[in-house]
Structures are given as C-alpha cells and as structure tokens.
C-alpha positions in Angstrom: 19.1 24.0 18.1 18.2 24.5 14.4 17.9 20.9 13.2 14.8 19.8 12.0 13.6 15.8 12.4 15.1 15.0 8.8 18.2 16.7 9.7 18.6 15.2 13.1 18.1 11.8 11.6 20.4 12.3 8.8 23.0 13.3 11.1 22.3 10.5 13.6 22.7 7.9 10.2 26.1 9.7 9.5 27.3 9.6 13.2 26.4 5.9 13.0 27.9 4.7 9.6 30.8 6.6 10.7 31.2 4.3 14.0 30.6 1.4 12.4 33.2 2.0 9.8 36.4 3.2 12.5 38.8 1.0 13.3 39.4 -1.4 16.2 41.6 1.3 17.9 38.8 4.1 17.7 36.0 1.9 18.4 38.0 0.9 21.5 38.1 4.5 22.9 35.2 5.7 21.6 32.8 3.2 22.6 28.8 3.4 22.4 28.8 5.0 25.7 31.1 7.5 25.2 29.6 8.8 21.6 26.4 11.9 21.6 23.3 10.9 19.5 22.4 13.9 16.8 20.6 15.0 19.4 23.1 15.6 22.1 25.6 16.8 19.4 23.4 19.7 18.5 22.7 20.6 22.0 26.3 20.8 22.6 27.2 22.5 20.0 25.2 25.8 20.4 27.1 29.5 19.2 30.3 29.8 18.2 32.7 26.9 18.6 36.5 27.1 18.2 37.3 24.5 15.2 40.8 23.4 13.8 40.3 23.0 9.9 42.9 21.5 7.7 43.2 22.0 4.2 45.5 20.5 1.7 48.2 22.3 0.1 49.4 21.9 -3.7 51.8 19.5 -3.0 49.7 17.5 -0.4 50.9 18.9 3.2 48.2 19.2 5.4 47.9 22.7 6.7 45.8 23.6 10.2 44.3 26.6 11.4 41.7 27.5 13.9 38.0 29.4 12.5 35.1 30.3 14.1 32.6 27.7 13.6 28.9 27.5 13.6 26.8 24.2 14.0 23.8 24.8 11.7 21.1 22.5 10.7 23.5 19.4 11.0 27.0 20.9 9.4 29.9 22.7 10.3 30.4 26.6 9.4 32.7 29.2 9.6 34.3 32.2 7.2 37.5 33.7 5.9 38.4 36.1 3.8 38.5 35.4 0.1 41.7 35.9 -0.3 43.0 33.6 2.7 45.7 30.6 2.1 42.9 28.7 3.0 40.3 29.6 0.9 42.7 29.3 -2.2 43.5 25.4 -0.7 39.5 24.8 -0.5 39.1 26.3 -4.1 41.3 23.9 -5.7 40.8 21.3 -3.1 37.7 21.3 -1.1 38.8 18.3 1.3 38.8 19.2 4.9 38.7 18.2 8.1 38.0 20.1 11.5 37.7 19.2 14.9 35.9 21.2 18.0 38.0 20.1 21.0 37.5 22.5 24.3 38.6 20.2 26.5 39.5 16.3 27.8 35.8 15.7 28.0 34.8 16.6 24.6 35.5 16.4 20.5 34.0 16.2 17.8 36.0 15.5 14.1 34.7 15.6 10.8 36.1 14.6 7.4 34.3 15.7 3.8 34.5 18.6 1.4 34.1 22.2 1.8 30.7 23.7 0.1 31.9 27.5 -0.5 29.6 30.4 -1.1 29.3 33.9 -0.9 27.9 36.2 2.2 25.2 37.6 -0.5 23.9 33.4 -0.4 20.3 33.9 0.3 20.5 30.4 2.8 23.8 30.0 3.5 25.5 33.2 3.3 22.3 34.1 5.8 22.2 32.1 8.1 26.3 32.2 8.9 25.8 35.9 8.9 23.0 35.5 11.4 24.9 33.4 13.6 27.5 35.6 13.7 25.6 38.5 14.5 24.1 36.5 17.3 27.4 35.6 18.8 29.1 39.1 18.6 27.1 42.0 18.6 26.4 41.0 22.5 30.4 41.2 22.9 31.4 43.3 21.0 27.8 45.5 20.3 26.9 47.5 17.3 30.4 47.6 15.6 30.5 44.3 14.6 27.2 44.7 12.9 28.9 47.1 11.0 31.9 45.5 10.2 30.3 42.9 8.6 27.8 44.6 6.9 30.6 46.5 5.6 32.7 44.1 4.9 30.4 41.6 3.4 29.8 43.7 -0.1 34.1 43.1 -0.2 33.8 38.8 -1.1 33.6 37.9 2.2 33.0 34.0 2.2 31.8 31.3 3.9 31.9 27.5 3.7 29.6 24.5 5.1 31.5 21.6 5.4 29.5 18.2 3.8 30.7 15.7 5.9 31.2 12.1 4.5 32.5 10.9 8.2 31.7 12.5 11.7 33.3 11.1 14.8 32.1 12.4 18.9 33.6 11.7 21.6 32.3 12.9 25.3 33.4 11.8 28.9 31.1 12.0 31.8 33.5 12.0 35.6 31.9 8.5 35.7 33.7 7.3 32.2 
C-alpha cells in the first residue's frame, strides 16, 4: 500500500459520499456489507490491475478499452501512447470512467476526469514509471527497463484519474 492516513480517509469519504448518493437499485446490490473500506480497497488493489476506461468521442459515443492500471496513493493510473485515440478523447474531454473487474467476487468503478501528464512528471510521471518497473522487469526482466527508458524521452504519457464517484463491490462465499 502507498496511501498515507490523509489519503486513506479521503478516499474512505469519497467511497462513502458515493454510496450514499447511488440509487435504490445499486444500494440494493451493493449493500454495506458487500462494499471495501479505503483500507481494504488498497489492499486489494496491489500491482497492476487490468481496467476498462471509457472515454468520450466527439460526437458523444462512449468508447472502452482495457489499460494497465496502477492504484497509487488513493487514484487510478495507467499510460498510452500520446498519440492514442484515447489520449486525443482525454485531451479534449477528460471524463472517464474505468472499472477493475477480475472476477464475480470483485469490482471496483470509478467516474471523474482524467489528470494527464508527461513520463518526465517529477511525481506523477515517477511514480507510474516506478510501478511499472516494479510490475515487469520481474516478467519480462531488463528489457522492459529499457523499453521504457527508451521510450519515455518519445511523449510517452500518463494519466491519474480524479475521481468525483467511486463504487466497490466484493462477495465473500458466505454473501
């Protein structure tokens, strides 16, 4: 986990705010006992996690795609390359959503704006490239270290999403 306290509780407020403001229909599936605190959520979410973002096209279709995403300090992250459909839909329109859904037992949705910045991002740009590093080099060894060093000096980009709602759902065999 990276979350600090301050992050943890903002992103237990945000996982509460956004129960309390679903419908009758969600709240009925995804009762108290079937949502993870900020605390679980983070525990869960540890590496890289297979996400389905969808971006908005010009003329408002909603277009899906899965990226590799990171759960760091509290958001979602992943990268494309600059010159990606979807980074030209997040430039012009930074709404997203994503959802992380490995199975019947788990997801996890969220709903805000993308935050874009570059791989040179002293913070962001960082700390995805660390998290990346962490998750590949051990699969697929120096190579990938490499590739994105090599790669990173060509606009590579990466984006956080801000979340304005965040919705989990887990199953225990007892739910």
């Amino acid at each position: 986990m990276f979350e600090t306290a301050e992050e943890l509780a903002a992103l237990q407020r945000l996982l509460d705010d956004s129960a309390a403001g679903g419908g009758r229909h969600l709240s009925g599936i995804i009762d108290a006992e079937r949502r993870l605190t900020a605390t679980q959520l983070c525990e869960r979410l540890t590496g890289m996690r297979l996400l389905t973002v969808a971006t908005v096209t010009a003329d408002g279709r909603p277009l899906t795609g899965a990226v590799d995403g990171y759960f760091l300090h509290g958001a979602w992250y992943f990268s494309t390359s600059p010159d990606s459909v979807r980074m030209r839909h997040l430039r012009a329109r930074p709404a997203i959503s994503a959802t992380h859904l490995p199975g019947e037992s788990l997801q996890v949705s969220v709903h805000g704006r993308a935050e874009l910045f570059d791989f040179s991002d002293p913070t962001h740009g960082a700390l995805l490239k660390q998290a990346m590093l962490d998750h590949y080099v051990p699969i697929q060894g120096p190579a990938f270290e490499e590739w994105i060093n090599n790669n990173q000096d060509e606009g590579a980009v990466g984006a956080r999403i801000i979340a304005d709602k965040m919705f989990t759902f887990h199953m225990t065999e007892s739910s």
